[in-house]
N, C-alpha and C positions, 0 to 999 in steps of 0.2 A: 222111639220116633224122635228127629230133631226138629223141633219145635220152630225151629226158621228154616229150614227147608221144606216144611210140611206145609206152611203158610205162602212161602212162595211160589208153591206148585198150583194151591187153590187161588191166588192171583192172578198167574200167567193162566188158570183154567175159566176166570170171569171175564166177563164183560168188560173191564176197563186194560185201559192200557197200563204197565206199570213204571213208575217215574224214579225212578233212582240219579240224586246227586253225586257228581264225582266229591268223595272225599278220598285222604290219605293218613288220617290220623283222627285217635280216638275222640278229640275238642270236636273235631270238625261234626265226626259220625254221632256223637252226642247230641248236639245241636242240629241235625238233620232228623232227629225221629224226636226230639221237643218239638220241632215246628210240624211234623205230623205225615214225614215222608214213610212207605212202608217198606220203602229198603234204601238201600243204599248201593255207590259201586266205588269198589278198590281198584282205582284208576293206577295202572304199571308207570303211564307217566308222571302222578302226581310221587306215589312211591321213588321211585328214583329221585325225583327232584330235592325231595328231603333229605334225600340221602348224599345233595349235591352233587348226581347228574343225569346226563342228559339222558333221554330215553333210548339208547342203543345197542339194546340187549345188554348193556355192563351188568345190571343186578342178578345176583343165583337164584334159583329157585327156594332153596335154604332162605334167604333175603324177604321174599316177596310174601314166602309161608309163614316167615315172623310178622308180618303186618294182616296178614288174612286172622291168624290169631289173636294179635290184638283188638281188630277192631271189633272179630265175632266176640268178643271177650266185652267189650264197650257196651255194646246196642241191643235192643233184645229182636230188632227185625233183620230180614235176612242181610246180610251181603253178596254181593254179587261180583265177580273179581278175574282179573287178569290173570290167564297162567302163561301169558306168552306164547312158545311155542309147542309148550310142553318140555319142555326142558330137554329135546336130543328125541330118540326113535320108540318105537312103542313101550318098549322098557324101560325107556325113562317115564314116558305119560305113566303109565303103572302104579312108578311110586309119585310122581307129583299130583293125579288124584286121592290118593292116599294120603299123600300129607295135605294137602288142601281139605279134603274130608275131616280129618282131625282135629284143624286147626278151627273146624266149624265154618268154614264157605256153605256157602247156599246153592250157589251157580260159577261156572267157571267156563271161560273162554278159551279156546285154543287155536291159534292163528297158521292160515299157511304158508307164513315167510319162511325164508332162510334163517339159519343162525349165524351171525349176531342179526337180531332183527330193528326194526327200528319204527317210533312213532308212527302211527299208521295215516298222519298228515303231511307224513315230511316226503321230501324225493328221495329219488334211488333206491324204493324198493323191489325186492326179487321174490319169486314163489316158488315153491320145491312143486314139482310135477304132484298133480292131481293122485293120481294111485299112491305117492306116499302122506297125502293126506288122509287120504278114507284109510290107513292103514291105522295111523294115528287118532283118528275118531271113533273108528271099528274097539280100539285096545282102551279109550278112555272112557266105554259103553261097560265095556266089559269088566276093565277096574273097579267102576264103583261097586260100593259095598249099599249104601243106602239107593233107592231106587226114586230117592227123591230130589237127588241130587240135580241141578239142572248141566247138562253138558249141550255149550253154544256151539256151533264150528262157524269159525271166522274167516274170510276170505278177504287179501288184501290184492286182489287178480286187478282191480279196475284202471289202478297208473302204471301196472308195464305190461296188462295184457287186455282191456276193454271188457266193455257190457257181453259181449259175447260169452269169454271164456269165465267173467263171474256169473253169468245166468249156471252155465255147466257146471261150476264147482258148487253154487247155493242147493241146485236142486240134486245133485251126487251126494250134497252133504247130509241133507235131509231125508233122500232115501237109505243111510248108512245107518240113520238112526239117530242123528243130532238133533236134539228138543227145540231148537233155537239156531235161526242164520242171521249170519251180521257181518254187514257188507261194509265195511270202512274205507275211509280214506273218502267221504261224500261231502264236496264242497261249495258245490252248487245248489239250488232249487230245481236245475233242470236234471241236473243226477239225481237228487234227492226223487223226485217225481218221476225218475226212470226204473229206478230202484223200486218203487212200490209196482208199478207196472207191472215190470218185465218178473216181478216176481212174488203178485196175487198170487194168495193163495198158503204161500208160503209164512209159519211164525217168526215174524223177522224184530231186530234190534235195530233201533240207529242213534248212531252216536253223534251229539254234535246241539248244535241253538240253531239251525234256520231258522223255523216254524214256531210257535209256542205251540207247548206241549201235546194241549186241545186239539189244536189241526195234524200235528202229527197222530195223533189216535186216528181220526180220521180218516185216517191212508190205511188203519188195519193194520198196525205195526203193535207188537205185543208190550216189547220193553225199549223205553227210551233213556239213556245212560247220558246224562243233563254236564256238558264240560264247562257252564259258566261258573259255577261254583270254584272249577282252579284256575279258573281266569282273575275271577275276580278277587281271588286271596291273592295272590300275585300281585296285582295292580294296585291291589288297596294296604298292602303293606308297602311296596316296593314306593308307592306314594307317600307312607308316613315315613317312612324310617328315611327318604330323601328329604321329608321338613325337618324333622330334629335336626339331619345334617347341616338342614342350611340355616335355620334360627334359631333351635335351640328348643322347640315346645313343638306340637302336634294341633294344630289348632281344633277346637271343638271335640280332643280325644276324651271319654270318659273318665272322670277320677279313679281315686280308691273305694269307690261307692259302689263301683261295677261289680268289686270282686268276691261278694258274697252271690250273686248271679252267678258268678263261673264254678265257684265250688259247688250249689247248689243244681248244676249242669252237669257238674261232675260226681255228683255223688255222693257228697262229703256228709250229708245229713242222714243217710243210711246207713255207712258208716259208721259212724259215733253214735248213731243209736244202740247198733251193734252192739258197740264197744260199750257203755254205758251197761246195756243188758247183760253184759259176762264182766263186768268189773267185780274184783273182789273184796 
């Protein structure tokens, strides 16, 4: 049994809602299960960003499986993580369940844009027809090998085809056998509150900060995938490393006093215990 995926299945099966912060690296996913989150989510755009670019399908699925492994490799709670769009037709889903299984993901989402697809806030996105979606969800049911694995189906229908045709894809998705619907691209409160609506009933995700957290449970939404977290690495480095530029110091940045916290974040005292127990 995999011990983060068995854990997040008795989650998503309680009473509360589950909160997962966008990280993209193992500092960050560290620091999200110290402050006492019980998962986490491997945001495809924070990934890319690291990688220096933009979210438009540039990254492989080779790419994204090396970060699903690391981070499950970091943290001991679940991850929860981007597979795009499954990487091409049912036989690609296949193996990119497969490698995402291995690499130790907990839950994994599979979108139905086109390829190259593209951040699920930006414009110009397109959707491949409904029957080759359920064809795609139907083959990533049936890939997995652990029965605990969580498979989302993701529907990005609402900016080039409306509430209508994502009611029909959420609830198509969900009779296919998808454990989890999540409707993206929500950037309103009145969408947001259309969304719970138009689709009671159903275990749904939403991604994004309208609401805190609290009021989103509220709505009866299972998992919320929290994007302030790459907002605010963003802003808050893209702030310092502009004062060094301009005077030369970071005002109020921590010393060299901080970096026994960072190690001790990272691991470094279990480690060397290790290492001290098998010294020769």
């Amino acid at each position: 049994m995999h011990q983060a995926r068995a854990a997040l299945r008795r989650l998503l099966n309680g009473p509360e809602m589950v909160l997962a912060p966008f990280v993209y690296d193992g500092l960050q996913a560290r620091l999200a299960q110290r402050a006492g989150f019980k998962a986490v989510y491997m945001t495809g755009f924070g990934t890319a960003a690291a990688r220096g670019f933009p979210d438009l399908g540039l990254l492989t699925m080779s790419e994204m499986v090396n970060n699903v492994r690391m981070l499950s490799r970091a943290v001991n709670i679940p991850v929860v993580c981007d597979a795009d769009t499954g990487y091409g037709e049912p036989i690609n889903v296949l193996r990119t369940v497969h490698e995402y299984e291995d690499a130790g993901a907990a839950a994994l989402h599979i979108e139905d844009q086109i390829w190259p697809k593209r951040c699920g806030f930006l414009e110009g996105k397109q959707v491949i027809p409904l029957e080759n979606m359920l064809a795609k969800i139907r083959a990533a049911l049936d890939a997995r090998r652990d029965s605990d694995l969580v498979i989302i189906g993701r529907t990005d229908a609402l900016a080039p085809m409306g509430w209508e045709e994502v009611v029909r894809r959420a609830r198509a998705y969900r009779e296919a056998g998808a454990d989890l619907i999540f409707v993206d691209g929500i950037k309103t409160l009145e969408d947001f509150r259309k969304c719970a609506n138009l689709l009671s009933g159903l275990p749904l995700v939403y991604n994004g900060q309208l609401l805190p957290p609290a009021e989103i449970a509220r709505y009866g939404f299972k998992l919320m995938i929290h994007t302030a977290t790459l907002f605010a690495f963003y802003q808050r480095t893209r702030d310092a490393i502009g004062e060094l530029a301009r005077t030369g110091a970071i005002a109020d940045a921590p010393s060299i006093e901080i970096l026994p916290e960072i190690t001790k974040t990272l691991g470094a005292e279990e480690i060397l215990e290790f290492g001290r127990k098998h010294e020769v």
